[in-house]
Every structure is written in C-alpha cells, then in structure tokens.
N, C-alpha and C positions, 0 to 999 in steps of 0.2 A: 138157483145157481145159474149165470148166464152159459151161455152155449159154448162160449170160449175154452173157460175153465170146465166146465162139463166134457170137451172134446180131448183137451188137453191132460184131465184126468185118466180119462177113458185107452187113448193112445201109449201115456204114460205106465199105465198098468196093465195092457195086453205085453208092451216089450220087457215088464218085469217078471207077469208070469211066466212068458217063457221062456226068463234067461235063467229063473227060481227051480223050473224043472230041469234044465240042461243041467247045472252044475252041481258040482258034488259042493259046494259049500254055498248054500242062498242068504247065510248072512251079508258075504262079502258083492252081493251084488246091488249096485249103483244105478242109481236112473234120473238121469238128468232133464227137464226139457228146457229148451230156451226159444220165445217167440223170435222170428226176423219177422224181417220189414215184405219177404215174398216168401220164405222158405222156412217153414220151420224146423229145429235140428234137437235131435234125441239123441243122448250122450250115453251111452252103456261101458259102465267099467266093469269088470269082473276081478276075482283071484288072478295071479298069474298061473297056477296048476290051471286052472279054467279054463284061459282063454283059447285052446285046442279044439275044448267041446264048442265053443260059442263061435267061432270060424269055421270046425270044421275041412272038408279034404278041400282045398281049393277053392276057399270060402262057400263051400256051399249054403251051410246050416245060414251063414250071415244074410246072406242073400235071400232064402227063403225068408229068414225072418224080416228083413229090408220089404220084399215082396208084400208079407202081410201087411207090414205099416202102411203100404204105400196104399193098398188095397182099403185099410180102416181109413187114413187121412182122405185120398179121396170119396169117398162115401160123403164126408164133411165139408166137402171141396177144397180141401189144404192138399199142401204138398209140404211134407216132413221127409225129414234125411236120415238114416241111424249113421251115427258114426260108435264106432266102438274100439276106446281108446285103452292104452296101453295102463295095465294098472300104475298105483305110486311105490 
C-alpha cells in the first residue's frame, strides 16, 4: 500500500473512531477525505441529535479533535483540515 493511502487511511479512521465513540448513534456517522493541491480536508458529518456532542460547549471537543488530526497529519508531514458539516 503506498504511504499516501496508508496515511490517508490512517487519518481517516482515527476522526472516525472518535466521532464513533462521542455519538449516541455511530451508524450515522460520515467520514470523508478529499486530497488538495496543499491542504488536505476531512469531511465529518454526523446525526443532527449529534452534532452538540461532536462541537461541543464553544467548539471545544471540535478543536481538540482538529488538534489531534493536526498532530497525526503532521507526523506525516501534511497539513489536513476537519471541517464538520451540517448533516442532510
């Protein structure tokens, strides 16, 4: 497996298991990645009952988990974004 998709696995599945244990319902949660051109960006949808737990008082929880990714991407020398969007 090249180191790309090895990294982008990796990243992809630390922001799923912890949006898996925040929410009371881990069917409904979504995990997206999308390579850019500088930046890479991971797409977290959740429940809408959810998305309380997964922001958090004044975003916090988001941020810490922001923090981690940032912390795993550079490890790999990337720089990833969470954005965690509004369910459909």
């Amino acid at each position: 497996m090249p180191a790309t998709i090895k990294e982008r696995k990796m990243m992809k599945d630390l922001i799923e298991y912890i949006a898996k244990s925040l929410v009371d319902d881990p069917s409904q949660v979504e995990v997206n990645y999308e390579k850019g051109p500088v930046r890479n960006r991971i797409e977290l949808r959740v429940a809408k009952e959810d998305m309380g737990r997964i922001i958090g008082k004044g975003g916090r929880v988001a941020n810490a988990i922001r923090i981690l990714l940032r912390v795993a991407a550079a490890r790999e020398g990337k720089q990833t974004r969470l954005d965690v969007v509004e369910p459909r």
